[in-house]
C-alpha positions as CSV (number, residue, x, y, z in Angstrom):
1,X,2.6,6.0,-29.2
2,X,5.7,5.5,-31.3
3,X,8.1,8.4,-31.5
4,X,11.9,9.0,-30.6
5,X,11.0,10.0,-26.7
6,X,8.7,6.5,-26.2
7,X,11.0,4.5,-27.8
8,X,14.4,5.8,-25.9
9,X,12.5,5.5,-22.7
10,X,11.4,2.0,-23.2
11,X,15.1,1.0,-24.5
12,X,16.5,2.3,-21.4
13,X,14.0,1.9,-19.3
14,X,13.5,-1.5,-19.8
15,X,17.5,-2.0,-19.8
16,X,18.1,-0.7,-16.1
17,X,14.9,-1.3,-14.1
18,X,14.2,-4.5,-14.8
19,X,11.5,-6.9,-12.2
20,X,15.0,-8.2,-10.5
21,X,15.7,-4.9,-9.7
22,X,12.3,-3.9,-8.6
23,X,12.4,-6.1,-6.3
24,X,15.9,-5.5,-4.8
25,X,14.8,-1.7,-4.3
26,X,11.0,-2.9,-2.4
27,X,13.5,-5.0,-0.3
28,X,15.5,-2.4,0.9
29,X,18.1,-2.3,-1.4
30,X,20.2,1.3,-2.4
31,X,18.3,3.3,-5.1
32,X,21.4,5.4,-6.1
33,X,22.8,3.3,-8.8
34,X,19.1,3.3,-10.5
35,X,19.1,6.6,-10.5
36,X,22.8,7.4,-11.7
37,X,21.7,5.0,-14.7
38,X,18.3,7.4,-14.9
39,X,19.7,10.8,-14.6
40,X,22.3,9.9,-17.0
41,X,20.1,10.0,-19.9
42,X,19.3,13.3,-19.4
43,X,15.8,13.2,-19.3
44,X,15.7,14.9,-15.8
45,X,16.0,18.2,-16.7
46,X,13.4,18.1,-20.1
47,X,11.3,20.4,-19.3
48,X,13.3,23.2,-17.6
49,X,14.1,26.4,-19.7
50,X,17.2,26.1,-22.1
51,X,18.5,29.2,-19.6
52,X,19.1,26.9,-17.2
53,X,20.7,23.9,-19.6
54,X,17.1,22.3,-19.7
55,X,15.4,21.3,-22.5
56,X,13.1,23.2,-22.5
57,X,10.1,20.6,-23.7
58,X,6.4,20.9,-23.0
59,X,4.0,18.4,-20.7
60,X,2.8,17.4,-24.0
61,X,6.1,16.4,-25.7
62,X,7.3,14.5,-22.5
63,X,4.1,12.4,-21.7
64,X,5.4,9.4,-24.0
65,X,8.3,9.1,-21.5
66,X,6.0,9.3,-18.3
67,X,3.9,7.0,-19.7
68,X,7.0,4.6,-20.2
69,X,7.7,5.0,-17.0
70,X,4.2,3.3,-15.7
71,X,4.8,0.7,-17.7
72,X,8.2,0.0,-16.3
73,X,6.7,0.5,-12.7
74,X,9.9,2.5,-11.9
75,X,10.5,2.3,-8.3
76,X,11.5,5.9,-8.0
77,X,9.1,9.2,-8.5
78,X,11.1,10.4,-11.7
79,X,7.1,11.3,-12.9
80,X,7.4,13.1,-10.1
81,X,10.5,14.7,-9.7
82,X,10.5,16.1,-13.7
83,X,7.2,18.2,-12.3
84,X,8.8,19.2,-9.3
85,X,12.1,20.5,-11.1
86,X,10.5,22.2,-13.6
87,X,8.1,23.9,-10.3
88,X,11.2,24.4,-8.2
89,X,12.9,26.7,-10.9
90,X,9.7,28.8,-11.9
91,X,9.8,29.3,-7.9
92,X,13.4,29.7,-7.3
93,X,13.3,32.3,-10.2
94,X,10.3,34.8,-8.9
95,X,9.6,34.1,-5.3
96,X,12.2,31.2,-3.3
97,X,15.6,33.1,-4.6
98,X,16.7,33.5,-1.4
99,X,15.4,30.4,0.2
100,X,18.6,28.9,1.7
101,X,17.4,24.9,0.4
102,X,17.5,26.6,-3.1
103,X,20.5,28.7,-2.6
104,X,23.1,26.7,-4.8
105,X,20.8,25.7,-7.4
106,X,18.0,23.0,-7.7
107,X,18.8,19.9,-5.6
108,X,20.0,16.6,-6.6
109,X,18.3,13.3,-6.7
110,X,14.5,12.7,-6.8
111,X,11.8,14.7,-5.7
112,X,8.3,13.6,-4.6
113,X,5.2,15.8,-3.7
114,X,3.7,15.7,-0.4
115,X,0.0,18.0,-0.5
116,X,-1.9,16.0,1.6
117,X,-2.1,14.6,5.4
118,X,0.0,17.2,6.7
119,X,0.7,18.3,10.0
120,X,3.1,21.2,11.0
121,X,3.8,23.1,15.0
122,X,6.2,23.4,16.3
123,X,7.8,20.4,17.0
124,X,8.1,20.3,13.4
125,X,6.5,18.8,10.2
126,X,5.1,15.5,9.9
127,X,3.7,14.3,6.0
128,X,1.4,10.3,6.1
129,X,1.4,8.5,3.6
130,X,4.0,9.9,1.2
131,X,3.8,8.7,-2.5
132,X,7.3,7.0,-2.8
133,X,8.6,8.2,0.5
134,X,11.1,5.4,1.2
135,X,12.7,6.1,-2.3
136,X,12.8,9.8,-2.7
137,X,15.5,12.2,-1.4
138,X,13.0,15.1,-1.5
139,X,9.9,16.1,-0.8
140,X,8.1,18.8,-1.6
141,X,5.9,19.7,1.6
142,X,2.5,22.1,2.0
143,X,0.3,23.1,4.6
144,X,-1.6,25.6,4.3
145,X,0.3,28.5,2.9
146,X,4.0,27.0,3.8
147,X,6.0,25.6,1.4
148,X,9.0,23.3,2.5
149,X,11.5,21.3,0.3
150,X,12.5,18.7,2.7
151,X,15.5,16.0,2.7
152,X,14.5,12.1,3.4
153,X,18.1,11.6,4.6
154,X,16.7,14.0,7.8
155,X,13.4,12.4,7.9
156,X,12.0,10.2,10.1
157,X,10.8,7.4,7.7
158,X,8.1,4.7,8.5
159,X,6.9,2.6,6.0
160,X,3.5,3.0,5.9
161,X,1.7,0.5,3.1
162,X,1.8,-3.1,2.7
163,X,4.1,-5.9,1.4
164,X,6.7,-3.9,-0.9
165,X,4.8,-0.5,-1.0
166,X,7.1,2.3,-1.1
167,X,5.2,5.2,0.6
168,X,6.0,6.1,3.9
169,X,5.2,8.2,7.0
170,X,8.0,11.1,6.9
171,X,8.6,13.3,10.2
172,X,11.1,16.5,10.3
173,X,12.3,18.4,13.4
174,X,11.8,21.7,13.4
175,X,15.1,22.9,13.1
176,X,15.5,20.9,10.1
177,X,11.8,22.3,8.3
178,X,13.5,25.9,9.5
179,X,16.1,25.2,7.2
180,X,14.3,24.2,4.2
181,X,11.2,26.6,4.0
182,X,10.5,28.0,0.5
183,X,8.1,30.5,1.8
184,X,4.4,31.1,1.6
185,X,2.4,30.6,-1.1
186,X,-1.8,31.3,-0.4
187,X,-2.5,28.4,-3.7
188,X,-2.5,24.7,-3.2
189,X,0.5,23.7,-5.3
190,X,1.6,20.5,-5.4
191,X,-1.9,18.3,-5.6
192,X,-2.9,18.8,-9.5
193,X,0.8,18.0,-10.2
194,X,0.6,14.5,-8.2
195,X,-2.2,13.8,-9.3
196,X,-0.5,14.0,-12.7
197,X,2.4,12.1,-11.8
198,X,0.6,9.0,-10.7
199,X,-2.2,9.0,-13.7
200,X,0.3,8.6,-16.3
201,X,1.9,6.0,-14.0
202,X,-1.4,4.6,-13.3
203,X,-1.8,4.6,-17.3
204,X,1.1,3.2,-18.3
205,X,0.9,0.1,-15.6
206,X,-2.1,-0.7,-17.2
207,X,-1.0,-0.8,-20.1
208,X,2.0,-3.4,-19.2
209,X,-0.8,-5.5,-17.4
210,X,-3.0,-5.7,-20.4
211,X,-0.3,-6.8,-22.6
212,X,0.8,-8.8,-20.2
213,X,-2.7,-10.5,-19.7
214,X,-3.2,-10.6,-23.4
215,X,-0.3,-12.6,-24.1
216,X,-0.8,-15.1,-20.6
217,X,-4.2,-15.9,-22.2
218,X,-2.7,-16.6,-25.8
219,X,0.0,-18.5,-24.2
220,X,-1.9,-20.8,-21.6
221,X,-4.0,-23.9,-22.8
222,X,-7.3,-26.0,-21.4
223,X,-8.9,-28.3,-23.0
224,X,-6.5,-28.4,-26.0
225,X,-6.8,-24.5,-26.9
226,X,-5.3,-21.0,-25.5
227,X,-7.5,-19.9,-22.8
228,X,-7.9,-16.3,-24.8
229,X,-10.1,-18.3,-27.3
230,X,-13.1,-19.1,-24.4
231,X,-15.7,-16.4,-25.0
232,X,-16.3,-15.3,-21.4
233,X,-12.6,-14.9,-21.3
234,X,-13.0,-12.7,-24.4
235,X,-15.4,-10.8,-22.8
236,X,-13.5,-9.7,-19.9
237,X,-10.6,-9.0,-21.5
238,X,-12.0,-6.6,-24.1
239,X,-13.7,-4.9,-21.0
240,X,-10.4,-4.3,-19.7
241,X,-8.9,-2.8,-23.1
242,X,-11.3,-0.6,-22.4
243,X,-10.7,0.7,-19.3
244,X,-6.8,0.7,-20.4
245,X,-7.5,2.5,-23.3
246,X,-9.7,5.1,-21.5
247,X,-7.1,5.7,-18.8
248,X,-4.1,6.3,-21.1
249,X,-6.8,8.6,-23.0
250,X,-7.3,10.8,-20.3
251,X,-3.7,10.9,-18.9
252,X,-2.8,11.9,-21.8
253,X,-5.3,14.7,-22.4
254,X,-3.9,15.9,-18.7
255,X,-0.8,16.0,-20.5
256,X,-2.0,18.5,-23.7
257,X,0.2,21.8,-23.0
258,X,2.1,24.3,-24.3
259,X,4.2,24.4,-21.0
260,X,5.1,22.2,-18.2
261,X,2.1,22.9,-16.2
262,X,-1.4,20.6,-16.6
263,X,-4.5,22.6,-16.6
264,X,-6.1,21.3,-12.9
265,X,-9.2,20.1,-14.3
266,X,-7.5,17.5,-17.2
267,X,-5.2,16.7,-13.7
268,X,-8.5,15.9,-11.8
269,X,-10.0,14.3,-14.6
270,X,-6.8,11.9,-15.5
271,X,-6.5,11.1,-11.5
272,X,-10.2,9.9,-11.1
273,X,-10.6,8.3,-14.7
274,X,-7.1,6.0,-14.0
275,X,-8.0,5.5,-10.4
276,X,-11.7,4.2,-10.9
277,X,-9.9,1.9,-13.8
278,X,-7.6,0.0,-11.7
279,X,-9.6,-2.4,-9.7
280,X,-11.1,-4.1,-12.9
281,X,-7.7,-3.9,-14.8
282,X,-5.7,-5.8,-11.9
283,X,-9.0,-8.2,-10.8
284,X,-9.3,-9.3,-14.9
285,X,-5.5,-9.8,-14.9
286,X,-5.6,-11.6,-11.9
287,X,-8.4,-13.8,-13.0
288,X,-6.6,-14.5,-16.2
289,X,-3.7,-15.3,-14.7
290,X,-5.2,-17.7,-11.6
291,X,-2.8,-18.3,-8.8
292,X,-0.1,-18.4,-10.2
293,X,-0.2,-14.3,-10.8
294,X,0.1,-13.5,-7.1
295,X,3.0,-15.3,-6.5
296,X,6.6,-14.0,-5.5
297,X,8.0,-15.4,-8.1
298,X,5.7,-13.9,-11.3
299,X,6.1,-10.6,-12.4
300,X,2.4,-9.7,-12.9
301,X,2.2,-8.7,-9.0
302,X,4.7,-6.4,-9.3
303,X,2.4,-4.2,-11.3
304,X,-0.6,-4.9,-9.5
305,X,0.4,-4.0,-6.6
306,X,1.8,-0.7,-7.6
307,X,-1.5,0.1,-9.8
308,X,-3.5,-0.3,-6.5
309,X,-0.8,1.5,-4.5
310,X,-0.7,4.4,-7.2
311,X,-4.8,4.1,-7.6
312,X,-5.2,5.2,-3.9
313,X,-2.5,7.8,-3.5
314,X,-2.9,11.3,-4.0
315,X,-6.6,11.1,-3.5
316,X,-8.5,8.0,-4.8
317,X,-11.3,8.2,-8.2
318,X,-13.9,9.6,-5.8
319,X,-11.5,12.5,-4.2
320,X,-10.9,13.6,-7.8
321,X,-14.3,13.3,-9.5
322,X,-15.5,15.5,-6.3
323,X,-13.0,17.6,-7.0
324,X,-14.1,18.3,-10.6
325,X,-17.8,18.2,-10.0
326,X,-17.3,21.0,-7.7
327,X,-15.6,23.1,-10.4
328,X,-18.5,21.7,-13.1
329,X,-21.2,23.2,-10.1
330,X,-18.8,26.5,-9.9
331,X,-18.7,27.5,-13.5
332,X,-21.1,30.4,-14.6
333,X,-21.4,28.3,-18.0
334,X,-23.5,24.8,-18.9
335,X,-21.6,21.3,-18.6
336,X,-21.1,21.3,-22.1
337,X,-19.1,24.7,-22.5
338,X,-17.2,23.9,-19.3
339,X,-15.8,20.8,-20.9
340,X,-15.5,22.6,-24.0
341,X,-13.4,25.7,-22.2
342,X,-11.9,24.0,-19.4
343,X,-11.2,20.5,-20.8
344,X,-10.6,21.4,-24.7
345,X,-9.1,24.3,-24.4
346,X,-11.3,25.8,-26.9
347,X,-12.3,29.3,-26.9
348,X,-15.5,30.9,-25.3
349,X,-18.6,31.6,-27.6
């Protein structure tokens, strides 16, 4: 995992969102001076085109930074709004140009995705359960064919998780979803992408609470020796560099592109493999940990809590295999050239 992008990401990610300020933001604190210190690096814009004073980097060349950012559990959806920029122009250039949200160039701030648990009429547009609704500005809105690119600041926002979750349930006039349409598009668009966003969170959380475990149990001693050296310990906690290792595996396979688009079925695939290893992750962690890893005070349930938040959101492991296993059923070809075309990439025999 070492290269220039991981290691910038970590130095600066690990210099301005730090547990004190995580826990600030879940308590209600003002985001904007996080995300001054974010966008200020300049990794906002990495994977628009140089045209438009972007980078103009692939998924695969930016995934060390979004998996930085799991680790980090950065209380903001910059995962999500690097996808949703780089969408937002390829839009605003072909078939949004003169959508009136768009009409002075992309917006500012973060941007989250919003493709499920939608409800629009005319008394407006109403989005549950929003993946980082009480932190985003934006969120990109579908139902059915419409397409919206809605302010927070205009939103009705109720949280709508538990003790420091920071999705919400957002609500819009109509008037106001008036203002912001982007159109119609007949496609699902935003659902691979957040499915993307929240498995390379998903894999880089893990990874924060394995190391994290790993050291606790090398650290902590019974009986005159670390903890880590008691085989059923042992035994648990190679399980879980398992499941860690098999998460950050597949997000970053959903991340292997020439472009900044995931191919849906590595998204699906990433989703459901990091979702189904989050229970055993945080309940191993937890165990290693004992009581004093739920506590206010330790850090470890800062992570926790946002790996089961982030395990749930944007469709849960079963959604997502479902989702794949209808494509596998779909496919003219065997299981074995569907993984080989659709998953690999390679070519057809």
């Amino acid at each position: 995992m070492q290269n220039d992008f991981y290691d910038s990401a970590e130095r600066v990610f690990g210099e301005v969102c730090t547990p004190t300020v995580i826990r600030q933001i879940e308590g209600g604190a003002d985001t904007a001076n996080l995300w001054s210190e974010l966008s200020s690096v300049g990794f906002t814009d990495a994977l628009l085109p140089e045209s438009v004073d972007g980078a103009a980097l692939t998924l695969t060349e930016v995934w060390p930074m979004l998996f930085s950012m799991g680790r980090h559990a950065l209380p903001l959806p910059y995962a999500h709004t690097l996808l949703a920029r780089a969408w937002l122009q390829q839009a605003h250039a072909t078939t949004c140009a003169q959508a009136q949200v768009l009409a002075e160039g992309l917006p500012e701030g973060t941007i989250t995705f919003a493709p499920f648990r939608v409800v629009a009429g005319d008394k407006g547009v109403q989005a549950a359960g929003v993946s980082f609704g009480l932190t985003a500005n934006w969120v990109l809105v579908q139902s059915q064919t419409d397409v919206w690119l809605l302010p927070t600041s205009q939103a009705q926002r109720t949280p709508s998780g538990g003790h420091g979750s920071l999705d919400a349930d957002l609500s819009w006039s109509a008037e106001v979803a008036k203002a912001a349409s982007l159109g119609r598009f007949q496609q699902p668009q935003f659902r691979e992408l957040l499915a993307l966003s929240l498995a390379v969170l998903i894999a880089g959380a893990s990874d924060r609470v394995f190391e994290m475990t790993l050291g606790w149990a090398n650290q902590r001693e019974q009986f005159g020796k670390p903890i880590g050296r008691f085989q059923a310990l042992q035994q648990q906690i190679s399980e879980v560099a398992e499941q860690v290792f098999g998460a950050r595996m597949a997000a970053e396979m959903a991340c292997r592109s020439n472009t900044w688009q995931p191919a849906p079925a590595l998204a699906a695939l990433a989703k459901a493999q990091t979702s189904q290893a989050v229970a055993r992750v945080v309940a191993v962690a937890h165990a290693v940990h004992g009581a004093i890893g739920v506590t206010r005070e330790f850090d470890l349930q800062l992570y926790t809590r946002r790996l089961n938040e982030w395990a749930r959101a944007g469709g849960g492991a079963g959604y997502w295999s479902g989702i794949l296993g209808q494509q596998v059923l779909g496919a003219k070809s065997s299981a074995l050239d569907f993984i080989r075309t659709e998953l690999f990439a390679e070519p057809a025999a």
